[in-house]
C-alpha positions in Angstrom: 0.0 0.0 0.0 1.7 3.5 -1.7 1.4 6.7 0.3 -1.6 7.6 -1.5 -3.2 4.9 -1.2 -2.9 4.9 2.4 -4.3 8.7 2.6 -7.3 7.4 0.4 -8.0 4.6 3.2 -7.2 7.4 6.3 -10.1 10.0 4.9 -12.8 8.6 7.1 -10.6 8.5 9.9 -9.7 12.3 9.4 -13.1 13.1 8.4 -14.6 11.8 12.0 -11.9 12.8 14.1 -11.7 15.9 12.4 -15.5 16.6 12.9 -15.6 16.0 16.8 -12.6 18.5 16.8 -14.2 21.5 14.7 -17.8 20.8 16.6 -16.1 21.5 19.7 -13.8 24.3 18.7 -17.1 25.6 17.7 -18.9 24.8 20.5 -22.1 22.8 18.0 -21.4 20.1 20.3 -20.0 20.7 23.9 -16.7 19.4 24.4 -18.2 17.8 27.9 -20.6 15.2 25.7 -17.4 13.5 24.5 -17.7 11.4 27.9 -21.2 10.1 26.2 -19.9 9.3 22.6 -16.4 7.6 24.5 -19.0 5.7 27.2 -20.8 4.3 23.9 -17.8 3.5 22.6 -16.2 1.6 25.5 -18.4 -0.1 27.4 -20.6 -0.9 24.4 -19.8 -1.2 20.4 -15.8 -1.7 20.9 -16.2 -4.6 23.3 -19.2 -5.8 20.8 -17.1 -5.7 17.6 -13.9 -7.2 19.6 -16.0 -10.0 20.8 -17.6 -10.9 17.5 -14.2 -10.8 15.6 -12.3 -12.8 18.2 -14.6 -15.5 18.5 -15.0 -15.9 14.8 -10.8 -15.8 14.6 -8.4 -18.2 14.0 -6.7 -17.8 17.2 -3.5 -20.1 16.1 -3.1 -17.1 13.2 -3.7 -14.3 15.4 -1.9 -15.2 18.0 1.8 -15.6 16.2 4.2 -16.4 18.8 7.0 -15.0 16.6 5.5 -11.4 16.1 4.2 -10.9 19.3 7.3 -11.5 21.1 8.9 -9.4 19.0 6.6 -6.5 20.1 6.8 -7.5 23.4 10.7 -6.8 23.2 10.6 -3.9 21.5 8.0 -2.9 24.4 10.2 -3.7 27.3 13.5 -2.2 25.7 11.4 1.4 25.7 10.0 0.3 28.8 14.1 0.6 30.4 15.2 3.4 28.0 12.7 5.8 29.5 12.6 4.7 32.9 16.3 5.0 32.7 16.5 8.6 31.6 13.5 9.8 33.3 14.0 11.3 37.5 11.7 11.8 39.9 8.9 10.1 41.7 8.3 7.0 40.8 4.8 8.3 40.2 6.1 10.9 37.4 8.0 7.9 36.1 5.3 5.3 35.6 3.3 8.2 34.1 6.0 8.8 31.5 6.7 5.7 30.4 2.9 5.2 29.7 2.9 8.2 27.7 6.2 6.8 25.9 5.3 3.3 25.3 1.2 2.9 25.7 -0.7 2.7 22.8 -4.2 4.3 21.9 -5.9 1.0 20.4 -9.3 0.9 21.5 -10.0 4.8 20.1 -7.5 5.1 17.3 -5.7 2.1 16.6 -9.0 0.1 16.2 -11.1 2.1 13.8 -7.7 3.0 11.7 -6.7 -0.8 11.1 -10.8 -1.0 10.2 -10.1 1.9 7.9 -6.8 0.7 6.1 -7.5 -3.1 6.5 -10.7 -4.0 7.0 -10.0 -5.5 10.2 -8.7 -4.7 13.7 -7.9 -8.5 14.6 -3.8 -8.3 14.8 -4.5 -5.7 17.6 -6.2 -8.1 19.6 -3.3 -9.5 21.1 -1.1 -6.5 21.9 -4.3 -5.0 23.9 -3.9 -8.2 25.4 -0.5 -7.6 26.1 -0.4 -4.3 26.7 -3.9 -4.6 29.6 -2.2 -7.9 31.3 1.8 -6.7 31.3 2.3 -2.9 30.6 -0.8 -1.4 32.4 -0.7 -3.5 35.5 2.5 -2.6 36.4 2.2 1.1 36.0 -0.8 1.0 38.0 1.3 -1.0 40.4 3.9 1.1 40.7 0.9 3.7 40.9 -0.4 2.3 43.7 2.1 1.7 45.7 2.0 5.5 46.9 -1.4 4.7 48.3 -2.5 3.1 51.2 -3.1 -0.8 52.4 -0.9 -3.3 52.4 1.5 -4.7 49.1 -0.8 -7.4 48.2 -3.9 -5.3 48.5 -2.2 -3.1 46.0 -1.4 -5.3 43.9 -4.7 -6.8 43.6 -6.1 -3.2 43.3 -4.1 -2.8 39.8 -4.5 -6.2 38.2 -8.3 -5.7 38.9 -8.3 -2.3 37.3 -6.2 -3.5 34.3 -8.3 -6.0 34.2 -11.7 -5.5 34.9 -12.9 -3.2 31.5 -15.4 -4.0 28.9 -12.9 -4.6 26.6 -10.7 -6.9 28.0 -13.5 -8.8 29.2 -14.7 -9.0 25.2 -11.6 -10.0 24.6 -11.0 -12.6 27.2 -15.3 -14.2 26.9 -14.1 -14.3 22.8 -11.4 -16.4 23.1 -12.9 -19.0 25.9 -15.3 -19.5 23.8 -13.6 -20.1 20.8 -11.4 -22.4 22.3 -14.4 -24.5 24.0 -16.2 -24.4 20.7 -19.3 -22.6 22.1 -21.7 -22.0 20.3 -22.7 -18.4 20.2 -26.5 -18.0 18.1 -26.0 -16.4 15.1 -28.3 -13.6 15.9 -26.6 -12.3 18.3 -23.2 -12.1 16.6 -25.7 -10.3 13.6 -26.6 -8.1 16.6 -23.0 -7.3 17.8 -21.7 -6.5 14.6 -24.6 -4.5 13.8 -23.5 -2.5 17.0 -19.6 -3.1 16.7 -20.0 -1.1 13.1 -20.6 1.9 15.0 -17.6 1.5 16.9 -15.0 3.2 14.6 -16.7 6.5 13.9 -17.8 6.8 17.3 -14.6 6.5 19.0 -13.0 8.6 16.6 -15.4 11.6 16.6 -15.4 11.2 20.6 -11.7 11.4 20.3 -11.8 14.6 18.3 -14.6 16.3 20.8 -12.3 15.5 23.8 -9.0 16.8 22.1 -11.0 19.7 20.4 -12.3 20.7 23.9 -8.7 20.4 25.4 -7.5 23.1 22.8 -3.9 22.8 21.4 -0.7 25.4 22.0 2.6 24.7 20.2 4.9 27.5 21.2 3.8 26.3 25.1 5.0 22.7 24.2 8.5 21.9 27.0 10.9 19.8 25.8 9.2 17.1 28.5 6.0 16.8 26.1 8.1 16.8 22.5 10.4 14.2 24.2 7.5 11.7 25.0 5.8 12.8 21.9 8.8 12.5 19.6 9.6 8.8 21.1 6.1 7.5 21.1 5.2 8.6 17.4 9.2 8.1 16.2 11.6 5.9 18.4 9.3 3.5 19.4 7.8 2.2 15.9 11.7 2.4 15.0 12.9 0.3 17.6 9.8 -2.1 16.8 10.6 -2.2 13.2 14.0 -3.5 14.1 13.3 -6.1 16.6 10.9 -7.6 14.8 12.1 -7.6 11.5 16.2 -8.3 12.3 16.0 -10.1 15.6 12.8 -11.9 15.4 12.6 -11.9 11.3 9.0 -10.8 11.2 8.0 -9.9 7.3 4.9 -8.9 5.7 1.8 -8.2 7.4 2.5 -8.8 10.6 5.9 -6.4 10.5 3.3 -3.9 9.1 0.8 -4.1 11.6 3.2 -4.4 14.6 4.9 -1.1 13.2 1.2 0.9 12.7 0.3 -0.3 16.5 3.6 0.8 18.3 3.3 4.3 16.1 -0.4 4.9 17.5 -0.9 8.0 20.1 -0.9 7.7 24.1 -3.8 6.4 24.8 -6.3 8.6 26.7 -6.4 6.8 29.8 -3.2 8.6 30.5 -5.0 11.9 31.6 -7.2 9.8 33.4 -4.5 8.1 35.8 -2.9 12.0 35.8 -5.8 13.3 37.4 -6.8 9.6 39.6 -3.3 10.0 40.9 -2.9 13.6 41.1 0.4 13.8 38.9 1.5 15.6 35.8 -2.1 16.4 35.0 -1.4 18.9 32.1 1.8 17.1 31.0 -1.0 14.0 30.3 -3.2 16.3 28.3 -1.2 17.8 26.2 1.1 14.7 25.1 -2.5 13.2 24.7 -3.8 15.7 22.4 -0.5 16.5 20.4 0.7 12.6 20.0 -2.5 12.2 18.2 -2.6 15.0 15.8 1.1 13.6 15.1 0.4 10.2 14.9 -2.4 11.0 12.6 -0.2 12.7 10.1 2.9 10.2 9.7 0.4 6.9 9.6 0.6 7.1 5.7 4.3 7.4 6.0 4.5 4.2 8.6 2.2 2.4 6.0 4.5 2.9 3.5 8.5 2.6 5.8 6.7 -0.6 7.4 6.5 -2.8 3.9 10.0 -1.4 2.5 
């Protein structure tokens, strides 16, 4: 897939994320209802259209052993890099190193690999991944400035990594694949039916929320273009050269792993900001800037990823 091509396939995408954005610059729709369009989104057609596809999967293809370890390595490496460079609290640090490394897949990375491929199903895993490994221990490390015991805290992060619609999707899709249930075929009619709405909604809910959250360039430190830099630059890098020279991934799977680890910081990074009370406007703004960025070099990532 050329360049052009690429921008052809990322219209929609730019077209419903660019909407929520000007409607709430604009004020036609308040930037406060992007809570209702992202509750929609999340609790209801993502986990529908991640259940439907993952229980209709072939789970030996989708989960290759080979490419996923290879993200997974490229993921810890960043992982060290920034918790190696960044000081401070280990608050601030667990924070950064979300920003860094996290990916946006249920609001961007989802609906773009609908957009370009016609199917989110390679990002299945790395959510997977990224819920069970990545987000538990920066809650962890989170958590461990509140109070109870070590265990308690513990438990407290794996069960809010854990506990979300769409990991629960994820996980009820896959036991029942691998029991052979079988789910009526009404039903899956029903979730897809629903699951359809789940890329434009999360995208246009995206653009109210960053819309609403405005966007200043000259006030960007060299904190913020440092996450933002490594996130949409040295981290689809460093995965590109994992997995293609250490692990020999090729084809689609090297492009898919690439277009996942050059997605934005997910949004639930302002959210643990403000739960924990730490770097709230740092959040924000890397937020709101690593996905105008991301958005602009994805036809460039689709093209670098199959060279």
């Amino acid at each position: 897939m050329d360049v052009l091509a690429a921008l052809g396939k990322l219209v929609p995408v730019v077209l419903a994320f660019g909407t929520g954005a000007v409607f709430a610059r604009r004020e036609v729709i308040p930037a406060s209802s992007a809570t209702v369009f992202t509750d929609f989104a999340f609790l209801f057609a993502i986990p529908s259209y991640l259940f439907g596809r993952i229980y209709l999967s072939d789970l030996g293809h989708l989960f290759d052993v080979r490419a996923i370890s290879g993200y997974a390595t490229g993921m810890a490496l960043c992982v060290v890099l920034v918790a190696a460079v960044v000081r401070g609290d280990p608050k601030v640090r667990a924070l950064r190193v979300m920003a860094a490394v996290q990916v946006n897949t249920a609001y961007f990375a989802v609906p773009v690999f609908v957009m370009l491929f016609g199917d989110a199903a390679p990002i299945f895993p790395i959510l997977l991944l990224q819920v069970c490994l990545l987000s538990t221990a920066i809650l962890a490390t989170m958590e461990f400035g509140g109070v109870g015991s070590t265990t308690r805290k513990l438990a407290r992060a794996v069960w809010a990594s854990l506990n979300t619609p769409v990991v629960l999707a994820c996980n009820l899709g896959i036991a029942l694949n691998l029991l052979s249930v079988r789910v009526p075929g009404p039903l899956l009619d029903g979730l897809d039916f629903v699951g359809a709405a789940a890329a434009p909604v999360a995208l246009f809910a995206l653009g109210l929320y960053l819309g609403g959250a405005g966007l200043s360039l000259r006030g960007t430190s060299r904190v913020e273009l440092s996450l933002i830099l490594f996130k949409c630059l040295a981290f689809p890098l460093i995965t590109l050269a994992i997995c293609r020279y250490l692990f020999g991934v090729t084809g689609d799977w090297l492009k898919y792993l690439v277009l996942l680890a050059a997605m934005p910081s997910p949004q639930n990074l302002f959210v643990f900001a403000q739960r924990y009370e730490v770097e709230v406007d740092l959040a924000a703004s890397v937020v709101v800037k690593s996905s105008l960025l991301a958005l602009l070099l994805l036809p460039l990532w689709v093209q670098w990823a199959t060279l």
